[in-house]
VEXDREN-2710 file (C-alpha; in Angstrom, 1 decimal):
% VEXDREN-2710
k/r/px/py/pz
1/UNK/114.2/69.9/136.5
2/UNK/111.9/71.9/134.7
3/UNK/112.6/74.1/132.1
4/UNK/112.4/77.8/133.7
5/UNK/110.8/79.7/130.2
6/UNK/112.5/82.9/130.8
7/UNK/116.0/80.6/129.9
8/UNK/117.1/80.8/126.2
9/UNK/117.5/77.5/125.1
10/UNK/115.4/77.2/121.6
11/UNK/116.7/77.1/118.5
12/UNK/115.5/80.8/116.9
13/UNK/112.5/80.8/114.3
14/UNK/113.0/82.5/111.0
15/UNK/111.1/85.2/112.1
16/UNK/113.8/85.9/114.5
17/UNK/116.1/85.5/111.7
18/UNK/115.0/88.0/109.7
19/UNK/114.5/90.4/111.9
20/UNK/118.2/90.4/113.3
21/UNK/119.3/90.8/109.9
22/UNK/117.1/93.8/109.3
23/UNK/118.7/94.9/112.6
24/UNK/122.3/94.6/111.0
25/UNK/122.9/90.7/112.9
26/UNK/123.9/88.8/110.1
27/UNK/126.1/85.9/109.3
28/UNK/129.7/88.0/108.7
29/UNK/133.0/85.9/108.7
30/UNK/135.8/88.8/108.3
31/UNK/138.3/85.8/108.0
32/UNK/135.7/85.0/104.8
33/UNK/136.5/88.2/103.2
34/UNK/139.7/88.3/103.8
35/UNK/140.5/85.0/102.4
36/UNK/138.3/86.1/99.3
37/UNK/140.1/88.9/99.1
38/UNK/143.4/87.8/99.4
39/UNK/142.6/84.8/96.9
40/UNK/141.3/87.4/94.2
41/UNK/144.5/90.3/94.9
42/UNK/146.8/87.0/94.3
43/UNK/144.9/85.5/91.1
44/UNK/144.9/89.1/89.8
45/UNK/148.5/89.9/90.5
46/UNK/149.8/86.5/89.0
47/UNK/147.6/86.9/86.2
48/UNK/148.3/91.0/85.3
49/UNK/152.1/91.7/87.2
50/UNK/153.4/91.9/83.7
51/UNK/150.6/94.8/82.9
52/UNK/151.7/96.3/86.7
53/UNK/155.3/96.0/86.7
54/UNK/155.0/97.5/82.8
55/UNK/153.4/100.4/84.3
56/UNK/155.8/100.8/87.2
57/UNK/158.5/100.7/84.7
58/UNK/157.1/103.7/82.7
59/UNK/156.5/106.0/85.7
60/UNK/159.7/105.5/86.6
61/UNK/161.7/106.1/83.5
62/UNK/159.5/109.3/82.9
63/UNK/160.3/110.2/86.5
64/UNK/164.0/109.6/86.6
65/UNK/164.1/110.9/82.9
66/UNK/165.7/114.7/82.7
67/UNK/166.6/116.4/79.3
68/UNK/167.2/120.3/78.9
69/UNK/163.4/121.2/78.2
70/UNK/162.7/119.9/81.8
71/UNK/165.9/121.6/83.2
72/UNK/164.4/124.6/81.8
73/UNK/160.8/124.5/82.6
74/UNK/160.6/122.9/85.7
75/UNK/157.2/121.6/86.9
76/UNK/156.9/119.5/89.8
77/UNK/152.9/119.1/89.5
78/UNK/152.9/118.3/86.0
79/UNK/155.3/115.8/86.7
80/UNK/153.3/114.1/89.5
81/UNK/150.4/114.3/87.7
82/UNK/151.9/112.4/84.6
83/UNK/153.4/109.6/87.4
84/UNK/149.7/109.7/89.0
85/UNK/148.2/108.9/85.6
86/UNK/150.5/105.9/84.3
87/UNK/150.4/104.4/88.0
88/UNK/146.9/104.8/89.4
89/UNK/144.9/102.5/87.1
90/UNK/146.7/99.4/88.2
91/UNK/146.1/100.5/91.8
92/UNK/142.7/101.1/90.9
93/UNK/142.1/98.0/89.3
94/UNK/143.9/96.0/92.1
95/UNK/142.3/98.0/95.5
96/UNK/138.7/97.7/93.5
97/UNK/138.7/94.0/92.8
98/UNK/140.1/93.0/96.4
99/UNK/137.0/95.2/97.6
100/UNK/134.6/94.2/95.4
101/UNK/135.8/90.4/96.1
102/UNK/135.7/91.1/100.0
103/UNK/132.3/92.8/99.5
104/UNK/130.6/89.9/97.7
105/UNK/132.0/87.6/100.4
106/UNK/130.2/89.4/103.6
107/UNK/126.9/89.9/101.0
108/UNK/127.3/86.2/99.5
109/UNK/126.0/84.1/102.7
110/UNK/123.0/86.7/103.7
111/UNK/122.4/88.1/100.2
112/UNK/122.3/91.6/98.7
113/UNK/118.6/92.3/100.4
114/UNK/120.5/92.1/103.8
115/UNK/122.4/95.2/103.5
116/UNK/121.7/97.5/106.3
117/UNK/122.7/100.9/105.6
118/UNK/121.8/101.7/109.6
119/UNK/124.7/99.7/110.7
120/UNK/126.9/102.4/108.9
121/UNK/125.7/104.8/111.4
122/UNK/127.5/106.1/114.3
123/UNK/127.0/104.4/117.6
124/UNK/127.4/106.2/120.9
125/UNK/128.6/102.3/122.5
126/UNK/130.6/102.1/120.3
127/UNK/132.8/105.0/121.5
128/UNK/132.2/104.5/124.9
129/UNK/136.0/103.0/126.7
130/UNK/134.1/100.5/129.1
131/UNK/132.2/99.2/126.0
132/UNK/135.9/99.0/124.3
133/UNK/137.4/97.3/127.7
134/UNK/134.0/94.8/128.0
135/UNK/135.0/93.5/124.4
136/UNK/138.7/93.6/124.6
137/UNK/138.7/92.0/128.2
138/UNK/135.3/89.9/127.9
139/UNK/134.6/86.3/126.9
140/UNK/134.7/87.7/123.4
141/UNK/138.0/89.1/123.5
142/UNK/139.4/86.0/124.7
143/UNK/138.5/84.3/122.2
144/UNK/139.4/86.8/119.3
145/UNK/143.1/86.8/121.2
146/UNK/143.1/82.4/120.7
147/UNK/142.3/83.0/116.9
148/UNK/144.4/85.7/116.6
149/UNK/147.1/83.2/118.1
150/UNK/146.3/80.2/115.8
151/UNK/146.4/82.4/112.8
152/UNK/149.9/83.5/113.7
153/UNK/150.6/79.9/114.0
154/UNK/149.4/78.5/110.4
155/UNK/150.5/81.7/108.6
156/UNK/153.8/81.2/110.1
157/UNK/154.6/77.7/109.5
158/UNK/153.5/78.1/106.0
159/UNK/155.8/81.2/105.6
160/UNK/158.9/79.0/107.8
161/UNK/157.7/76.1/105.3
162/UNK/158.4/78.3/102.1
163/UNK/161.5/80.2/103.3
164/UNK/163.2/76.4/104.0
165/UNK/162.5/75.4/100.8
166/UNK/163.5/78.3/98.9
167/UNK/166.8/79.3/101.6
168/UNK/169.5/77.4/99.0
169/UNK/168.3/79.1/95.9
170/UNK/168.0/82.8/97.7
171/UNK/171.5/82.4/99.2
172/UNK/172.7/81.5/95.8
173/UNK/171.2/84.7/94.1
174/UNK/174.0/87.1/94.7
175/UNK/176.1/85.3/91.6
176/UNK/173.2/85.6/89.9
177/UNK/172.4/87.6/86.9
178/UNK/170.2/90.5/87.4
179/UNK/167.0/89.5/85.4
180/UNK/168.0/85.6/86.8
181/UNK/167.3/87.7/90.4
182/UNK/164.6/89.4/89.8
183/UNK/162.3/85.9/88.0
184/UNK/163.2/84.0/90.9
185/UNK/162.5/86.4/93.2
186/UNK/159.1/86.9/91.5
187/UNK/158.5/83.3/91.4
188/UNK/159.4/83.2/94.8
189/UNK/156.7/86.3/96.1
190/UNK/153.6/84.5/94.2
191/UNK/154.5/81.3/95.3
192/UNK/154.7/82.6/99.0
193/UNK/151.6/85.2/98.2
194/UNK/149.3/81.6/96.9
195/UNK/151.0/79.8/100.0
196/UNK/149.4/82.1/102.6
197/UNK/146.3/82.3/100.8
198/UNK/145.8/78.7/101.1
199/UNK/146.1/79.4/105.0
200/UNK/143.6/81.8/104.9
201/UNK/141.3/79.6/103.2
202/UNK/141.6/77.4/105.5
203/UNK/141.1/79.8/108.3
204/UNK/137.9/80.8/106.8
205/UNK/136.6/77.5/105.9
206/UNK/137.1/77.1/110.3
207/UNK/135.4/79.9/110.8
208/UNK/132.9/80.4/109.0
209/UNK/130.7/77.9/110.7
210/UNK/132.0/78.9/114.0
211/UNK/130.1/82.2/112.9
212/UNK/127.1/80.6/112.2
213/UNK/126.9/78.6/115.2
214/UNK/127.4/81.5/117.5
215/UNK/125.2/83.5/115.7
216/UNK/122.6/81.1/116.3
217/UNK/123.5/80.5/120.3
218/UNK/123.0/84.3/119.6
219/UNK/119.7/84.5/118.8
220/UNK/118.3/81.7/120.7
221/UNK/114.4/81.8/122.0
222/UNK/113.2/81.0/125.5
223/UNK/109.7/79.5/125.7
224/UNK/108.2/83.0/126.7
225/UNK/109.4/84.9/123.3
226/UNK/108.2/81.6/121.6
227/UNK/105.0/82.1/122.9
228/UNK/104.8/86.1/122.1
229/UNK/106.1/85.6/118.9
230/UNK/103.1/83.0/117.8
231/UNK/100.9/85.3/119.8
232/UNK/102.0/88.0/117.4
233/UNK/101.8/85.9/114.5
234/UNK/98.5/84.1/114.9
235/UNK/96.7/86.7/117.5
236/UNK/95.9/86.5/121.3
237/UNK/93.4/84.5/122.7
238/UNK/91.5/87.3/123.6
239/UNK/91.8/88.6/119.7
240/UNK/90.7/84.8/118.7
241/UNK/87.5/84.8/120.8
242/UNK/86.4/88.7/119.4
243/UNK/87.0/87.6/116.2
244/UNK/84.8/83.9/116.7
245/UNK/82.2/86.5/118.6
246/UNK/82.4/88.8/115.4
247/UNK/81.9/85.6/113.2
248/UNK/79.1/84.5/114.8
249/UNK/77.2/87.2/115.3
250/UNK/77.5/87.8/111.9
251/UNK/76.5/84.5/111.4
252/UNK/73.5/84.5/113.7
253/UNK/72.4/87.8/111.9
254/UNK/71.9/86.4/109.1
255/UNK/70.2/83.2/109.8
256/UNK/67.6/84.7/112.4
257/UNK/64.8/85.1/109.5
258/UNK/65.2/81.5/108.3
259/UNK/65.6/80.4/112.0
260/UNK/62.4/82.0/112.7
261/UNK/60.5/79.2/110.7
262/UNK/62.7/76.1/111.7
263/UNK/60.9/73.1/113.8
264/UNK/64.1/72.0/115.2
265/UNK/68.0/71.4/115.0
266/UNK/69.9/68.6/114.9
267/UNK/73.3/68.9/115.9
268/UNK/76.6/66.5/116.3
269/UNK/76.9/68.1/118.7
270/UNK/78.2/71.1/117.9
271/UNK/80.4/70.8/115.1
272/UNK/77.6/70.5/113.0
273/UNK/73.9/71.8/112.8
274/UNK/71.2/71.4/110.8
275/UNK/67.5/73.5/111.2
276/UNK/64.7/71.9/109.3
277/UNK/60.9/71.9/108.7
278/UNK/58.2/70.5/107.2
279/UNK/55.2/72.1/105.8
280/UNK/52.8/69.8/103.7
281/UNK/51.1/72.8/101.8
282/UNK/55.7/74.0/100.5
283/UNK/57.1/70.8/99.9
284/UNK/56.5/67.2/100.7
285/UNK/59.2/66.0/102.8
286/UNK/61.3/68.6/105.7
287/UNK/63.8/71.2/104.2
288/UNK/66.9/72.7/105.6
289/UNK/66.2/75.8/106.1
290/UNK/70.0/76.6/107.3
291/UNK/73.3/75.0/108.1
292/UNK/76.2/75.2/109.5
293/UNK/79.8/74.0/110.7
294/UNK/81.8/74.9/113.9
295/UNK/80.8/79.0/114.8
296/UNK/78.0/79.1/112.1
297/UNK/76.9/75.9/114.3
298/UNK/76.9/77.5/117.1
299/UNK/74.9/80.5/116.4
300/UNK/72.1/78.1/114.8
301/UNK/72.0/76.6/118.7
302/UNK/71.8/80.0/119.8
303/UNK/69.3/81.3/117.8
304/UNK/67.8/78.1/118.6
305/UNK/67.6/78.5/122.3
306/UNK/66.0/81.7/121.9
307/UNK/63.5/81.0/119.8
308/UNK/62.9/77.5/121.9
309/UNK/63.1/75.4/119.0
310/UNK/64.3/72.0/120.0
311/UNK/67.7/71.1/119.3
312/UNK/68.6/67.4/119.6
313/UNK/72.0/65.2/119.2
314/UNK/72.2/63.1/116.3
315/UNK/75.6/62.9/115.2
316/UNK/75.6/60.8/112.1
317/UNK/72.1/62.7/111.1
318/UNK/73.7/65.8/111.1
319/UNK/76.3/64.7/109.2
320/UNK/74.5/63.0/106.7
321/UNK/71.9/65.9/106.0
322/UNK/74.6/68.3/106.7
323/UNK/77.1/66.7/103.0
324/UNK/74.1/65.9/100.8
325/UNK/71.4/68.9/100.9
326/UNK/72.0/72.1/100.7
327/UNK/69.6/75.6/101.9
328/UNK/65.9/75.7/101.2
329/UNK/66.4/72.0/99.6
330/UNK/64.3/69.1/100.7
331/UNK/66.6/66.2/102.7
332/UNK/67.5/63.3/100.6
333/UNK/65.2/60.1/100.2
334/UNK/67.2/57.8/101.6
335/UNK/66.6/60.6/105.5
336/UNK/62.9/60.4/105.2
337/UNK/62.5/57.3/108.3
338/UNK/65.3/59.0/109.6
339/UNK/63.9/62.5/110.0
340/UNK/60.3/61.1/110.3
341/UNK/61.4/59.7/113.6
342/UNK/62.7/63.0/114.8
343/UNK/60.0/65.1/113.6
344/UNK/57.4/62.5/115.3
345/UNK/59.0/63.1/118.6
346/UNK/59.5/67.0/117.9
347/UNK/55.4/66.9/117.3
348/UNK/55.2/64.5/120.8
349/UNK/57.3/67.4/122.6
350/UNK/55.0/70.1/121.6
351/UNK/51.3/68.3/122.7
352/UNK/53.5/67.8/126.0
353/UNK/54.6/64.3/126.2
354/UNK/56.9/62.7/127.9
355/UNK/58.5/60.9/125.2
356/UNK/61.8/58.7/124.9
357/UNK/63.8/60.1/122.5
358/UNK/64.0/57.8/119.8
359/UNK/66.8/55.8/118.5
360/UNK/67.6/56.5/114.9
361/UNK/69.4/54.7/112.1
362/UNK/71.4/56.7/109.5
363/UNK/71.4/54.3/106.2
364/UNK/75.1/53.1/105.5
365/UNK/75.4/54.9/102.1
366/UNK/74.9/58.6/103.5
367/UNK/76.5/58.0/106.0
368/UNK/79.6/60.8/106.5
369/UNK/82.7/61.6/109.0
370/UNK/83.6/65.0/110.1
371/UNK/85.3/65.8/106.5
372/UNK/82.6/64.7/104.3
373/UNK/84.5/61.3/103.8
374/UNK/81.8/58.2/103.3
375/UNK/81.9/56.7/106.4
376/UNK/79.4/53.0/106.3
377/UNK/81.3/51.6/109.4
378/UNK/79.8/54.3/111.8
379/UNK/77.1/52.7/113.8
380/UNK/73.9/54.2/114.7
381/UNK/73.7/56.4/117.7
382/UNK/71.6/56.9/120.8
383/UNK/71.1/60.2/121.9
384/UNK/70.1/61.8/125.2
385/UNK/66.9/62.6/125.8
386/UNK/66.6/66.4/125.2
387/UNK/66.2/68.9/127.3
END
């Protein structure tokens, strides 16, 4: 069956790539930031918990700490300001590199240039309760529910994993000493707090290409936006033939003076175009008076048709005239028989004769292909009589 083009089944050009993401649609993983996240808060915590537990330590002495001056000035706020300052810059340090560290991980696979501030702005759908049931209750939400589900399963085991390995040593803890408690116990929360981050990595290493798949299934093209979009890109036909009409008559304009003293054109047949004459008392063999490629080509067979100067097909002529002289030049010396033969039967035309039109041979060294390329294999050609 054919391929209906209103169905979405191509893969989406970059254009379309870029344009979703200045829309806000870009690759996001949130289990990706978390898991960056998490991984950073846990490096930072086993790396700096001296430096936070130190701190804790402080606040809490100077809080639980009374003497008779505080008896006899009491001051709650001074007191909670003093706590504030000894504990906030851990907290600080801690909440800012988890976000930062979650931040880079949504920026890292789109880059910074991707940032949509629009997407921080509020959405009337987004507030709406059947929009809120659609995605809860939808193919979507289903699916979100089944992570959700295997999550719960990995972060589990890995938490039953570490509680069976650790459930002798914690049940042993109560004949412990104190500071023997509290090292295992803190040996015990990193390794746990590394543990799950492992999960998580995991997680988002399985999800983050599930992102980008669906993303592109997203974004996917049907034939018809395929076609606008290289409309868009390289113009409609309609635009393509004003601008070809625009070309040429520009072209047309300004070859009609030389045009006006040409003898005739020979043309391949209209890719090329070459208008010559020959005028014993200026030069003594035929000059090109003007040439031409593809629209420029076709306006010298215009202008030739209205001034009814014979145009006649000669393929590898035109070529060969066309690559080795340039305007208001006289043809090469190797195209005098050549051209002679065509201007004879140009002259037989005018007196009225009914004339074959001549076969002509195009020596093998100027002889040329469509790109200027030598060409000596091309054989001569025979051309229809002209009109």
């Amino acid at each position: 069956m054919a391929e209906s083009a209103g169905e979405k089944t191509l893969a989406p050009t970059p254009k379309r790539l870029r344009e979703a993401a200045k829309d806000g649609d870009v690759l996001r993983s949130r289990d990706l930031g978390v898991a960056v996240a998490t991984v950073a808060g846990a490096a930072l915590l086993d790396g700096a918990g001296p430096w936070l537990f130190s701190t804790m330590e402080q606040a809490m002495r100077k809080g639980l700490t009374w003497d008779r001056t505080a008896l006899d000035d009491f001051s709650p706020g001074q007191l909670m300001l003093a706590l504030g300052a000894l504990a906030m810059p851990p907290i600080l340090v801690f909440g800012g590199v988890m976000a930062l560290a979650a931040f880079a991980a949504q920026l890292g696979p789109t880059g910074p240039g991707r940032f949509n501030f629009g997407s921080m702005a509020p959405k009337g759908s987004r507030l709406s309760p059947m929009s809120g049931f659609g995605r809860m209750f939808g193919a979507q939400g289903w699916i979100e529910v089944g992570k959700g589900i295997l999550k719960i399963g990995l972060l589990g085991g890995i938490a039953y994993g570490w509680v069976r390995g650790r459930l002798r040593g914690l049940a042993g803890l109560g004949a412990a000493p104190l500071a023997t408690q509290l090292a295992y116990g803190w040996s015990a929360m990193t390794a746990l707090l590394f543990a799950l981050t492992g999960g998580l990595v995991v997680i988002a290493l399985l999800d983050f290409p599930i992102q980008w798949l669906r993303r592109r299934r997203r974004l996917r093209m049907s034939i018809q936006e395929m076609k606008d979009e290289n409309k868009d890109d390289n113009g409609s036909p309609e635009a393509k033939m004003r601008q070809r009409q625009r070309q040429r008559a520009m072209a047309m304009a300004s070859m009609a003076g030389a045009m006006k003293n040409a003898q005739f054109v020979v043309t391949n047949p209209t890719h090329f175009a070459v208008a010559l004459v020959w005028d014993p008392d200026l030069a003594p063999a035929p000059v090109v008076l003007c040439k031409g490629r593809g629209e420029k080509a076709l306006a010298i067979r215009e202008l030739a048709a209205e001034n009814e100067i014979p145009c006649l097909e000669y393929p590898a002529l035109a070529r060969s005239v066309y690559w080795t002289t340039q305007e208001n030049q006289v043809i090469r010396e190797e195209l005098y028989i050549a051209v002679a033969g065509v201007l004879a039967f140009v002259f037989s035309l005018k007196r009225g004769e009914a004339r074959p039109a001549p076969t002509i041979d195009v020596p093998a060294d100027v002889r040329y292909d469509a790109d200027g390329d030598p060409d000596p294999e091309d054989r001569a050609e025979v051309p229809e009589t002209p009109a």
